[in-house]
C-alpha positions as CSV (number, residue, x, y, z in Angstrom):
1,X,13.4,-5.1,37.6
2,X,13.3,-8.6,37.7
3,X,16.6,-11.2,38.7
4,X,16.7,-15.0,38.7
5,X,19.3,-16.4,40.8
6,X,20.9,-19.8,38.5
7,X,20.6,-23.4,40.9
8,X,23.8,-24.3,42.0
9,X,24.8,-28.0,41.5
10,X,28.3,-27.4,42.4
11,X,28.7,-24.7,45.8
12,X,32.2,-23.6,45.1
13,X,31.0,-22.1,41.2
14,X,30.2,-18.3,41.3
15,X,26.6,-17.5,41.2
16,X,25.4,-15.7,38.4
17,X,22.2,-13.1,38.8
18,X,20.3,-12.0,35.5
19,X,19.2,-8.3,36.3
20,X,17.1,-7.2,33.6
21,X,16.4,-3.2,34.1
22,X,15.2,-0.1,32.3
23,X,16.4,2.2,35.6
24,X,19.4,4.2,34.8
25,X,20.4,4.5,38.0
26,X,20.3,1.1,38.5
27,X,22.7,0.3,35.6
28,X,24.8,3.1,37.2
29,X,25.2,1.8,40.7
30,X,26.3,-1.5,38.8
31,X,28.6,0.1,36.6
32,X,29.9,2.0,39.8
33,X,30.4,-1.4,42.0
34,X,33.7,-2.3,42.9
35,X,32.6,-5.8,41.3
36,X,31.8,-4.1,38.3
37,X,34.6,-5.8,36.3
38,X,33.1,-9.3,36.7
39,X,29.5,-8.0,35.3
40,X,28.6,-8.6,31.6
41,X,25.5,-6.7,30.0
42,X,23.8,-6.8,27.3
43,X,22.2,-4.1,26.0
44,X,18.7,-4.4,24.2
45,X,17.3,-1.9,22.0
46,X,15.8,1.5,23.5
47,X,15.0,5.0,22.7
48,X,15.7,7.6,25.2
49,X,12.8,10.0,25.7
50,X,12.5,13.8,23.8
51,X,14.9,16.6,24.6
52,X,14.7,17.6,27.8
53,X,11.5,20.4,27.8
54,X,9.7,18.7,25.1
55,X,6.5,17.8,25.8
56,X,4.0,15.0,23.7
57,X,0.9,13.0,24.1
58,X,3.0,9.6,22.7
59,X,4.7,7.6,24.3
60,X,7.9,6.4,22.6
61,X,7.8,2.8,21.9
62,X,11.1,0.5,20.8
63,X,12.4,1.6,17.3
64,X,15.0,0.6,15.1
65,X,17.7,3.2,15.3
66,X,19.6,4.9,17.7
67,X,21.8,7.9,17.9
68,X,25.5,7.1,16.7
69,X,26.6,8.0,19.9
70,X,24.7,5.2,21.5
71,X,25.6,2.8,19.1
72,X,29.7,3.5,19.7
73,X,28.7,3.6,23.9
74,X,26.5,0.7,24.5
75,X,26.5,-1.7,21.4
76,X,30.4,-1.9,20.6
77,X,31.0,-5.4,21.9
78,X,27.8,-7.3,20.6
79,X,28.3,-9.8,17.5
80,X,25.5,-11.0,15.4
81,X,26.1,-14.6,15.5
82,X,25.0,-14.8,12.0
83,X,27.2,-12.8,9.9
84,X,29.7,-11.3,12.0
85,X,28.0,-7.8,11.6
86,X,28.1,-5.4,14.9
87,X,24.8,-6.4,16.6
88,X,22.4,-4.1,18.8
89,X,21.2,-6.6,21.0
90,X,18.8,-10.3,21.0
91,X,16.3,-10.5,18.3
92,X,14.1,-13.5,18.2
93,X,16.2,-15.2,20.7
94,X,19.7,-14.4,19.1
95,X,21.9,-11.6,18.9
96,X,21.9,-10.3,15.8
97,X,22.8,-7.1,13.4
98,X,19.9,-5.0,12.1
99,X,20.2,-7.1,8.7
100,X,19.6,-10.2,9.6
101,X,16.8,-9.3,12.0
102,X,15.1,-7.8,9.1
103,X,16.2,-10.7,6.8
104,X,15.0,-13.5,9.3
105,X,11.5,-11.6,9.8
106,X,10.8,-11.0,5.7
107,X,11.9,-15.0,5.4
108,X,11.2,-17.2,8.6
109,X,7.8,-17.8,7.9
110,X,8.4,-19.0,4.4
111,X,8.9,-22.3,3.2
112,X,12.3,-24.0,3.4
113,X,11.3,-25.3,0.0
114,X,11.3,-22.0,-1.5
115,X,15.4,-21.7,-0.8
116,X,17.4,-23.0,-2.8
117,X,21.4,-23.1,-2.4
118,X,23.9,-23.6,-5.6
119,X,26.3,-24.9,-3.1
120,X,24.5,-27.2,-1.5
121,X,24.3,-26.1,1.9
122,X,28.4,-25.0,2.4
123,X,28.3,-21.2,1.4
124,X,29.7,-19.2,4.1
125,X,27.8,-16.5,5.9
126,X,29.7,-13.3,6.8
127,X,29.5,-9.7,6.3
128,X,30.6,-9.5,2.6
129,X,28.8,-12.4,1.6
130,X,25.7,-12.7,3.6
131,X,23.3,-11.4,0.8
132,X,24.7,-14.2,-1.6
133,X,22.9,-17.3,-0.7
134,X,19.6,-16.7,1.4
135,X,19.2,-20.4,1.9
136,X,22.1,-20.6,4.3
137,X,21.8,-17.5,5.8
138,X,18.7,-18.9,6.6
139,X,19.7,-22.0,8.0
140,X,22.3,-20.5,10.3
141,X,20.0,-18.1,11.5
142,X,18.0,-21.1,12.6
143,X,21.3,-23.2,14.0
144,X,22.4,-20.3,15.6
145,X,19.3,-20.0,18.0
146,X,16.6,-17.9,16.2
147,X,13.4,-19.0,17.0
148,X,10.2,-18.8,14.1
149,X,7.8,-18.9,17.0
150,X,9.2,-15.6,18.9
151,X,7.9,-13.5,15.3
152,X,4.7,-15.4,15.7
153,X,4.7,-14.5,18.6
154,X,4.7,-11.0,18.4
155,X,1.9,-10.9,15.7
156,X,-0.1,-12.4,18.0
157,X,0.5,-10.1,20.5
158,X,-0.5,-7.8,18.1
159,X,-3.2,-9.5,17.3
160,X,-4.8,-9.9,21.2
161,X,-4.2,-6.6,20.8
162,X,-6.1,-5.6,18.8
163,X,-9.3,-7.8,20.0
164,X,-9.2,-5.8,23.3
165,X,-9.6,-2.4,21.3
166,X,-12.2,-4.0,20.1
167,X,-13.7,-5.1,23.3
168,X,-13.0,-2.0,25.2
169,X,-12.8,0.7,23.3
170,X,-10.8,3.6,24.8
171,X,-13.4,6.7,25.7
172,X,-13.6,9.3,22.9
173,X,-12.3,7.1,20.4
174,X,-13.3,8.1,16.7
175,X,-14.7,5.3,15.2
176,X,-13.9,5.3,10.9
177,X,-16.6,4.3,8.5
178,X,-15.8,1.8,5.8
179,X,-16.0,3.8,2.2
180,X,-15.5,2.2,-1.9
181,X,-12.6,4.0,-2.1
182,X,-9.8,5.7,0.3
183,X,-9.7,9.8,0.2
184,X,-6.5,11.3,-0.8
185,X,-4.8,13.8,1.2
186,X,-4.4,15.9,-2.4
187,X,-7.9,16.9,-1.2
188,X,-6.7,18.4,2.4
189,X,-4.6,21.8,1.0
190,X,-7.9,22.7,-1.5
191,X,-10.7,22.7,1.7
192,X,-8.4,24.3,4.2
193,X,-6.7,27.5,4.4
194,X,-4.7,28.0,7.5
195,X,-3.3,31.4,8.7
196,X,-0.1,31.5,10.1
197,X,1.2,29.6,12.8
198,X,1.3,32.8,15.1
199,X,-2.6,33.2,14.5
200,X,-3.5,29.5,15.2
201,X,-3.9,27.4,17.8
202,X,-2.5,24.1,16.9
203,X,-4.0,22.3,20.1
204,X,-7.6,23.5,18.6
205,X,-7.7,22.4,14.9
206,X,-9.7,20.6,13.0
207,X,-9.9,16.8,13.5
208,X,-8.6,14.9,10.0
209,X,-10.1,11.6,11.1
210,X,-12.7,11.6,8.6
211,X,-9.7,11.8,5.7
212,X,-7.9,9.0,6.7
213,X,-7.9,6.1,4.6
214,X,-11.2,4.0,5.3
215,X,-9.9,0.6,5.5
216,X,-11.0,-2.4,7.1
217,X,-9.8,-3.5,10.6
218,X,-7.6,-5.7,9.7
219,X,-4.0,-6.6,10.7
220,X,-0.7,-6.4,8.2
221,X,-0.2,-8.6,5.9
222,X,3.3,-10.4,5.7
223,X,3.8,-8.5,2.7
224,X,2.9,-5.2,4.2
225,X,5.4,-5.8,7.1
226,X,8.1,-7.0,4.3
227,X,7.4,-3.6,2.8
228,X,7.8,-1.4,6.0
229,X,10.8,-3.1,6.3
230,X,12.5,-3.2,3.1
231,X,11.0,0.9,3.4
232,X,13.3,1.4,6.5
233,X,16.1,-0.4,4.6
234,X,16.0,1.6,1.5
235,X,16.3,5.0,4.2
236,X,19.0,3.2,5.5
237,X,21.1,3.0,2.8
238,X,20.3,6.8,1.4
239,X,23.1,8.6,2.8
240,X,25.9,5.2,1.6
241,X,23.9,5.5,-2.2
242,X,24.0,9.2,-2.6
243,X,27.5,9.3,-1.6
244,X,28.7,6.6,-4.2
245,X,26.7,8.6,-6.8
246,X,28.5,12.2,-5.6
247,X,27.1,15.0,-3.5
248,X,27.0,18.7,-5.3
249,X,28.2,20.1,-1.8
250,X,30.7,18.6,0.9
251,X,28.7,17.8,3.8
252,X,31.7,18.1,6.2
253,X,32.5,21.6,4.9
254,X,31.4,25.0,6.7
255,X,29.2,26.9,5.8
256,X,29.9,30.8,6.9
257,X,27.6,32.3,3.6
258,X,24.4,32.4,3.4
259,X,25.0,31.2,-0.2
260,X,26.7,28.4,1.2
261,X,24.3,27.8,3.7
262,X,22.0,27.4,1.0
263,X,23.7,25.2,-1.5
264,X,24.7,23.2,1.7
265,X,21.0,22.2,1.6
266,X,22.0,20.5,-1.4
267,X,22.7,17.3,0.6
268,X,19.5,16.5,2.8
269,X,17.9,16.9,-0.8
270,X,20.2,14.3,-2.8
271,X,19.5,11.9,0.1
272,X,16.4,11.9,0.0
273,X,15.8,12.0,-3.4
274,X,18.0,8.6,-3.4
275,X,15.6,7.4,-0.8
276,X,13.0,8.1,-3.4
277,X,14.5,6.6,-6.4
278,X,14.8,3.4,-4.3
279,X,10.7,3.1,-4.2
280,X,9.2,0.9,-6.9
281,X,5.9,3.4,-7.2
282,X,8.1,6.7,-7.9
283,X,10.4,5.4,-10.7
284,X,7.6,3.6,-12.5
285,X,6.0,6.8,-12.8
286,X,6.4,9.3,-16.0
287,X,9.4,10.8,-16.2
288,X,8.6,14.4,-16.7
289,X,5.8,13.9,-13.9
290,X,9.0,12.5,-11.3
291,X,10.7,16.1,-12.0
292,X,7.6,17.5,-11.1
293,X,6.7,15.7,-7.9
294,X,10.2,16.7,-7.1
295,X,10.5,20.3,-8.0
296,X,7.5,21.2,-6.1
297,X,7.3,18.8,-3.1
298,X,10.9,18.4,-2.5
299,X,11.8,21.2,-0.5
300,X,9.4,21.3,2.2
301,X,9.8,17.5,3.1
302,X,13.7,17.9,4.2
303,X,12.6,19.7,7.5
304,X,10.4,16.7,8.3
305,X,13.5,14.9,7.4
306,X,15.3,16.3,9.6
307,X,13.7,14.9,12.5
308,X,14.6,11.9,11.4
309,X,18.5,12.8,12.1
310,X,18.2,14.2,15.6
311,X,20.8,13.3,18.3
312,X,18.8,14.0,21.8
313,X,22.6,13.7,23.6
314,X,23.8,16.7,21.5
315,X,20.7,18.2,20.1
316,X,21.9,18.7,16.7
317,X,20.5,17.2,13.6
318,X,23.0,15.0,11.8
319,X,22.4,13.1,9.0
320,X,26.0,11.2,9.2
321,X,28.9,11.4,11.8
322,X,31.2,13.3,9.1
323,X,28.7,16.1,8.4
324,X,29.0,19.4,9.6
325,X,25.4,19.6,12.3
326,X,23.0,22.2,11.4
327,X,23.8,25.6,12.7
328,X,20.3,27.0,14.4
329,X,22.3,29.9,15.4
330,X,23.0,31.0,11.7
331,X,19.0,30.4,11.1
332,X,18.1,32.8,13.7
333,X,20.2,35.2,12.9
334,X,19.4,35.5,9.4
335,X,15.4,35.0,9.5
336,X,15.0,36.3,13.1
337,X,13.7,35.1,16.2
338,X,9.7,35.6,15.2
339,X,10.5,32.8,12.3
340,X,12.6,31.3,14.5
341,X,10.2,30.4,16.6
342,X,7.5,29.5,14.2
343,X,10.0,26.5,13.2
344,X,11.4,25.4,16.4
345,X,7.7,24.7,17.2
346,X,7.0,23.1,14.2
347,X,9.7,20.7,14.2
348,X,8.9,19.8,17.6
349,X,5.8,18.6,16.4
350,X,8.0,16.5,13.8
351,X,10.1,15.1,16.5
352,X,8.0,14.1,18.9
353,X,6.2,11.3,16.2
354,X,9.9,10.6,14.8
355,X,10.9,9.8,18.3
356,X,7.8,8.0,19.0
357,X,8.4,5.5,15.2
358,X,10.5,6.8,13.0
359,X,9.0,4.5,10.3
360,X,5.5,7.1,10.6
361,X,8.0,9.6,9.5
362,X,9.6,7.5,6.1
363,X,6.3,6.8,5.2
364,X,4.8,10.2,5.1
365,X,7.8,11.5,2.9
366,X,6.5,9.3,0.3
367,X,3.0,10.4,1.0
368,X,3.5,13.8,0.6
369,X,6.1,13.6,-2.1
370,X,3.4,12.0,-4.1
371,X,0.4,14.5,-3.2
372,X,0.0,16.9,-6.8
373,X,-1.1,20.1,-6.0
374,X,0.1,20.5,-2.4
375,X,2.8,22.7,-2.9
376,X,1.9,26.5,-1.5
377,X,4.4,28.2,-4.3
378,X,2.6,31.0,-6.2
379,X,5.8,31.8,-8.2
380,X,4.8,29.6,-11.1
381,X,2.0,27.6,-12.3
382,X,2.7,23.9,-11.0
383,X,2.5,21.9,-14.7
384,X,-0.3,19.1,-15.0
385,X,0.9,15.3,-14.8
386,X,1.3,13.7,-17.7
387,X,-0.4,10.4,-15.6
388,X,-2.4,11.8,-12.8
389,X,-3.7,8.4,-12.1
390,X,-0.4,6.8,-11.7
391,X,0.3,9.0,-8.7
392,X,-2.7,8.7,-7.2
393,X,-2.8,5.1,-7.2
394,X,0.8,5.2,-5.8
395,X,0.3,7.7,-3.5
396,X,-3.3,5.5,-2.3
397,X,-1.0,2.7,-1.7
398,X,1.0,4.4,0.8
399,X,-1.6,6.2,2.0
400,X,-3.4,2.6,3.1
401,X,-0.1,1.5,3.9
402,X,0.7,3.8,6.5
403,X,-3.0,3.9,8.0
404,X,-2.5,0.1,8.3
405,X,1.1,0.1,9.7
406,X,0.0,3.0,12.4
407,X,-3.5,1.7,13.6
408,X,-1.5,-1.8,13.8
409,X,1.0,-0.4,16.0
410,X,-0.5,1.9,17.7
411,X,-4.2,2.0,17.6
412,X,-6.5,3.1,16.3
413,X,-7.2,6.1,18.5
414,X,-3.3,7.5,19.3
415,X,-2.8,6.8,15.5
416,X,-5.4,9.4,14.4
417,X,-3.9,12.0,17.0
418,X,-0.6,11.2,15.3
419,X,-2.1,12.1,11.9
420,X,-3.9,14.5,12.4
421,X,-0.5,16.5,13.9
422,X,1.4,15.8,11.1
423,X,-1.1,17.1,8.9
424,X,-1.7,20.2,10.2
425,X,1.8,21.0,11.1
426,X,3.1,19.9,8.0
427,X,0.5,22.1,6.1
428,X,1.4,25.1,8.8
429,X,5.4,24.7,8.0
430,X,4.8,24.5,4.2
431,X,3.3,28.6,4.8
432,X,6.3,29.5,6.8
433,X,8.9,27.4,3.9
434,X,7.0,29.8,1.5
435,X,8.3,32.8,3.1
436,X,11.7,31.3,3.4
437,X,11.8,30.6,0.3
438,X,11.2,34.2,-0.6
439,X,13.2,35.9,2.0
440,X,15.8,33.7,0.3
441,X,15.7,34.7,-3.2
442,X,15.7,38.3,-1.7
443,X,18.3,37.7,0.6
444,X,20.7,36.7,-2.5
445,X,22.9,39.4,-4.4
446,X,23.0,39.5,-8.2
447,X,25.8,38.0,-8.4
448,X,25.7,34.8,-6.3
449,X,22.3,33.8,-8.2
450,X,24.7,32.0,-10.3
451,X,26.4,30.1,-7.9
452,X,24.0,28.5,-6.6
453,X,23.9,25.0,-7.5
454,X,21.6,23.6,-10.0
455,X,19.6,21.8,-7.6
456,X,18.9,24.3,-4.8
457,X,18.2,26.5,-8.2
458,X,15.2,24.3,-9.2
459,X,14.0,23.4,-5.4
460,X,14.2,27.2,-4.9
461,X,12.3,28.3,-8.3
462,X,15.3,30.9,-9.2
463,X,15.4,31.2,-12.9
């Protein structure tokens, strides 16, 4: 904790202390003071730590989101100074919503010659109309106190960074060799067969470092961080987009069927299928190759979703304050606690590198959605793409992207931990989602096979 005391030109004026803390309890003796009514705060972004019992190797750095709950607690009387927008807290020396952090990052370094306003410089900035003119939104983001040098700032931190790794690397760090060409994970599910996750020791796998992409050391490009961003945007605005387009199932209604519990699975999937349609790579591809990236990787990705939508106050997932949370009670009880289990563990896994950067997580989704031949369904032969190459340059991309957004952040070292967990977990939960799937189709009477919706019938493989 660190507080400056302000000079005082003038004895009879009030001092005022800046107390900048991460210490709960701190904050809480404040809030309890009898002069607590005179204190303003400002709250800056922060991530509480995993549920309580959870344990990880990563440390959980600053992230984008929080929990709604946070948000309606701690952020309800900050105003971004540029639009109007609720804000979270100071970015780049102003306070400012989410959008126009993101917008002032993508465009601050650019050339003022490159905007160009219809209106000459008098549009007005606001909520509604913010995305209108970016030349003004621009410029008020400068008048209003944003400063270009605090996003320089932090690339060079990055940067000096990165030089020490160099300098003194940490001990056992795996050191990658520089190839022609970056492997695909398509080759990981053809060279490894895993048991299941009762007969493995997931603390004693194989290392994956030698399938990462081999890339140069060297930093992200502005266009690479544009592209994380506009990424995280995109995952943003799923749950808005697939609403406006119409959801097969009401989110907010319960389900007390297992057929309902199914078709209620409908949602997560429309999401994040609009979170798909939204990338560039996936609807340039073939169409008939899109349906069947989706039919057979789909499914197994909304569980790696899901940690995504954890609330660690409640310890629900929750994709949107109106939905109904996930009932883990109703899993249990229809799978049993053996299977149980097997998931709880795996999704911890999930959670812990969701909690630690969420963008790792929207990143991987488009990984895997674009890896042919991952899928462990037997039930049908998986059809061959119509442009194989197409998805393997797309999914090479983000492949290299990710690698270069994670070593960036994180290191190199922590970043190939990181991977290799969600590789082997991943590959260890698409087993288990096998056997769901089939307990499922079993599960269903004669009749209810059809009422199940068309979706869930194609995710699920039920003719």
């Amino acid at each position: 904790m660190s507080a400056e005391v302000l000079p005082l030109d003038n004895p009879s004026k009030k001092r005022r202390i800046m107390i900048i803390t991460g210490d709960e309890s701190i904050i809480e003796q404040i809030q309890n003071s009898n002069n607590s009514a005179l204190i303003q705060s400002i709250i800056i972004e922060s991530k509480d730590l995993f549920n309580e019992g959870a344990e990880s190797s990563y440390s959980v750095v600053g992230t984008e989101t929080q929990t709604s709950t946070q948000k309606k607690t701690k952020q309800g009387t900050l105003t971004c100074v540029v639009c109007g927008a609720s804000a979270l807290g100071y970015n780049f020396d102003a306070i400012t919503c989410e959008s126009c952090k993101a917008f002032f990052r993508r465009n601050a370094l650019k050339s003022l010659k490159s905007f160009h306003c219809r209106r000459q410089g008098g549009c007005e900035i606001t909520l509604e109309t913010r995305r209108r003119c970016s030349a003004c939104r621009l410029a008020k983001c400068f008048s209003n106190g944003m400063k270009r040098d605090r996003l320089l700032l932090a690339e060079e931190k990055v940067a000096k960074r990165r030089k020490m790794e160099e300098i003194h690397p940490s001990s056992g760090q795996s050191h990658l060799t520089i190839g022609d060409q970056s492997p695909s994970i398509i080759s990981i599910h053809s060279d490894l067969e895993l048991p299941l996750l009762e007969k493995v020791n997931l603390d004693r796998l194989t290392d994956f470092s030698d399938l990462l992409p081999q890339t140069p050391n060297t930093l992200m490009s502005i266009e690479d961080l544009q592209r994380v961003e506009t990424i995280q945007n995109s995952y943003e605005k799923r749950i808005e987009l697939a609403a406006r387009d119409g959801l097969p199932w009401n989110p907010s209604e319960h389900a007390t069927t297992f057929l309902q519990q199914l078709n209620s699975r409908s949602v997560p999937a429309m999401r994040l299928l609009t979170f798909f349609r939204q990338i560039p790579e996936f609807n340039e591809l073939n169409v008939d190759d899109k349906v069947t990236l989706i039919k057979y990787n789909l499914m197994p990705l909304i569980l790696l979703n899901s940690s995504l939508s954890f609330n660690v106050e409640t310890h629900q997932i929750l994709e949107a304050d109106s939905d109904v949370p996930l009932d883990p009670k109703a899993f249990h009880k229809m799978h049993g606690t053996e299977v149980f289990l097997q998931v709880k563990k795996i999704f911890t896994s999930f959670l812990q590198i969701a909690q630690c950067d969420q963008r790792i997580i929207q990143l991987t989704l488009i990984v895997l959605l674009l890896t042919k031949g991952f899928c462990t369904y037997t039930g049908t032969e998986e059809p061959v793409l119509n442009d194989g190459m197409a998805v393997f340059r797309a999914q090479n991309y983000y492949i290299e992207l990710l690698w270069r957004y994670m070593e960036t952040t994180h290191g190199t070292a922590k970043s190939i931990r990181m991977f290799n967990d969600l590789i082997v977990h991943f590959q260890v939960w698409q087993r288990v989602e096998g056997q769901l799937r089939n307990n499922a189709r079993k599960l269903l009477g004669p009749d209810e096979t059809d009422e199940i919706l068309p979706i869930m019938k194609s995710l699920l493989h039920i003719p």
